[in-house]
C-alpha positions as CSV (number, residue, x, y, z in Angstrom):
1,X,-16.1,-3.3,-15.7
2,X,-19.2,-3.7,-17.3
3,X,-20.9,-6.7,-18.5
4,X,-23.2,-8.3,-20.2
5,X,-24.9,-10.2,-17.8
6,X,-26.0,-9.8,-14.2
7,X,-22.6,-10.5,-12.5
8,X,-23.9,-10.7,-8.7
9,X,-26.6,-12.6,-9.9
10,X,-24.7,-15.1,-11.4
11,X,-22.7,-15.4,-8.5
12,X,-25.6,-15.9,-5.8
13,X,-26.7,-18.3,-8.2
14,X,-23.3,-20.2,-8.0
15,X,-23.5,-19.9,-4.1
16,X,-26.8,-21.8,-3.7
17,X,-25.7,-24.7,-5.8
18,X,-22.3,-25.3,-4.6
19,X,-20.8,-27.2,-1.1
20,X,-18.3,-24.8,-0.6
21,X,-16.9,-21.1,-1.3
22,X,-13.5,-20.1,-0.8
23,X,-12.3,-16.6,-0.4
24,X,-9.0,-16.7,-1.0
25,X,-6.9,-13.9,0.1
26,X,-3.1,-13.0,-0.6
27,X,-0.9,-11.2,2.5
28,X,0.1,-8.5,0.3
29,X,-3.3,-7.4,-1.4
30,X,-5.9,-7.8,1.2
31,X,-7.8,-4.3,0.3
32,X,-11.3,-5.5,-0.4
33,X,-12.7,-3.9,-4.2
34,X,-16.3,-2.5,-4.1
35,X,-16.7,-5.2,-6.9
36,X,-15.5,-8.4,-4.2
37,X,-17.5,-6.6,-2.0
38,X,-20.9,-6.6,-4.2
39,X,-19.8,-10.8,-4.8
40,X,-19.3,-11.2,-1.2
41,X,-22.6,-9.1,-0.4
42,X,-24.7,-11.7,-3.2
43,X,-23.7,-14.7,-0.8
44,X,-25.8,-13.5,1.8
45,X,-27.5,-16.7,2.9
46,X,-24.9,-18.8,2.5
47,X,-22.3,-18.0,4.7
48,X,-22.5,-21.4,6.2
49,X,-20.3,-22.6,3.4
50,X,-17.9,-19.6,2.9
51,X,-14.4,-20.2,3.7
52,X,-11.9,-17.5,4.4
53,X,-7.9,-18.3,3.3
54,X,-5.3,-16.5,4.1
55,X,-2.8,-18.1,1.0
56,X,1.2,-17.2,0.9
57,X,1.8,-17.2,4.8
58,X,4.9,-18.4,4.0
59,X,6.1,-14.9,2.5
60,X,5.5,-13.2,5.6
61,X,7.2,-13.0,9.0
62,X,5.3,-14.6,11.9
63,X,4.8,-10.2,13.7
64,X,3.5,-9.5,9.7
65,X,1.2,-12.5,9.7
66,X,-0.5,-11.3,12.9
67,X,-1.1,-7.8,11.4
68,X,-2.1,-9.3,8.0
69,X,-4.9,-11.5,10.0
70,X,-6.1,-8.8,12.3
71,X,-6.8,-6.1,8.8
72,X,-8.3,-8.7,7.4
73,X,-11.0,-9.8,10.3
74,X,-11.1,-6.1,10.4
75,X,-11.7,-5.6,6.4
76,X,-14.6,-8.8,6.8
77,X,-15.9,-7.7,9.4
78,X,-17.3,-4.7,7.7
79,X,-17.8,-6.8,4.6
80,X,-19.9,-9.7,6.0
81,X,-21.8,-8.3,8.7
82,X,-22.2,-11.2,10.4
83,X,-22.5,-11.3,14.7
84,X,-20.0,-14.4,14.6
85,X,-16.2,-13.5,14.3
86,X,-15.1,-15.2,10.8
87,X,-12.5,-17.9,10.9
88,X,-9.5,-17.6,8.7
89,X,-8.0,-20.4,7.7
90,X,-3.9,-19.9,7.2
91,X,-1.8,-21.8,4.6
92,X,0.5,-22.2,1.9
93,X,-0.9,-24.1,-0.9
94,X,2.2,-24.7,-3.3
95,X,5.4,-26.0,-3.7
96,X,8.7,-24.5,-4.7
97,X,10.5,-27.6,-6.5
């Protein structure tokens, strides 16, 4: 996609003035795009507020989940280069009424 504006830079620039950055993650989609990967690459420095959440553990069976989490340490681990394993926080944020 192009645009019109320096994307990445925008982003890093987002990073430095926030508290916190989630990376939200669903169990069924976890390949990582070159383009998350070019956002994730323009928080360098910042990984002291990055979060990692695995969303919609609910849809998946307890074996799955396992498999799910151990791709996606994989899949970051690549990503983030980073000599500390990432933690991956687990949960279901919504409600079925």
């Amino acid at each position: 996609m192009q645009r019109s504006y320096d994307f990445t830079g925008v982003i890093s620039w987002f990073a430095s003035k926030c508290d916190m950055i989630l990376l939200l993650f669903d169990p069924h989609k976890l390949d990582i795009s070159d383009e998350f990967k070019r956002v994730i690459t323009s928080l360098r420095g910042n990984e002291d507020k990055i979060r990692v959440v695995l969303n919609k553990a609910d849809q998946v069976d307890t074996q799955q989940l396992m498999r799910v989490y151990g791709a996606l340490m994989w899949s970051l681990g690549k990503v983030l280069n980073t000599p500390e394993v990432v933690r991956v926080y687990i949960g279901m944020y919504c409600t079925n009424t």
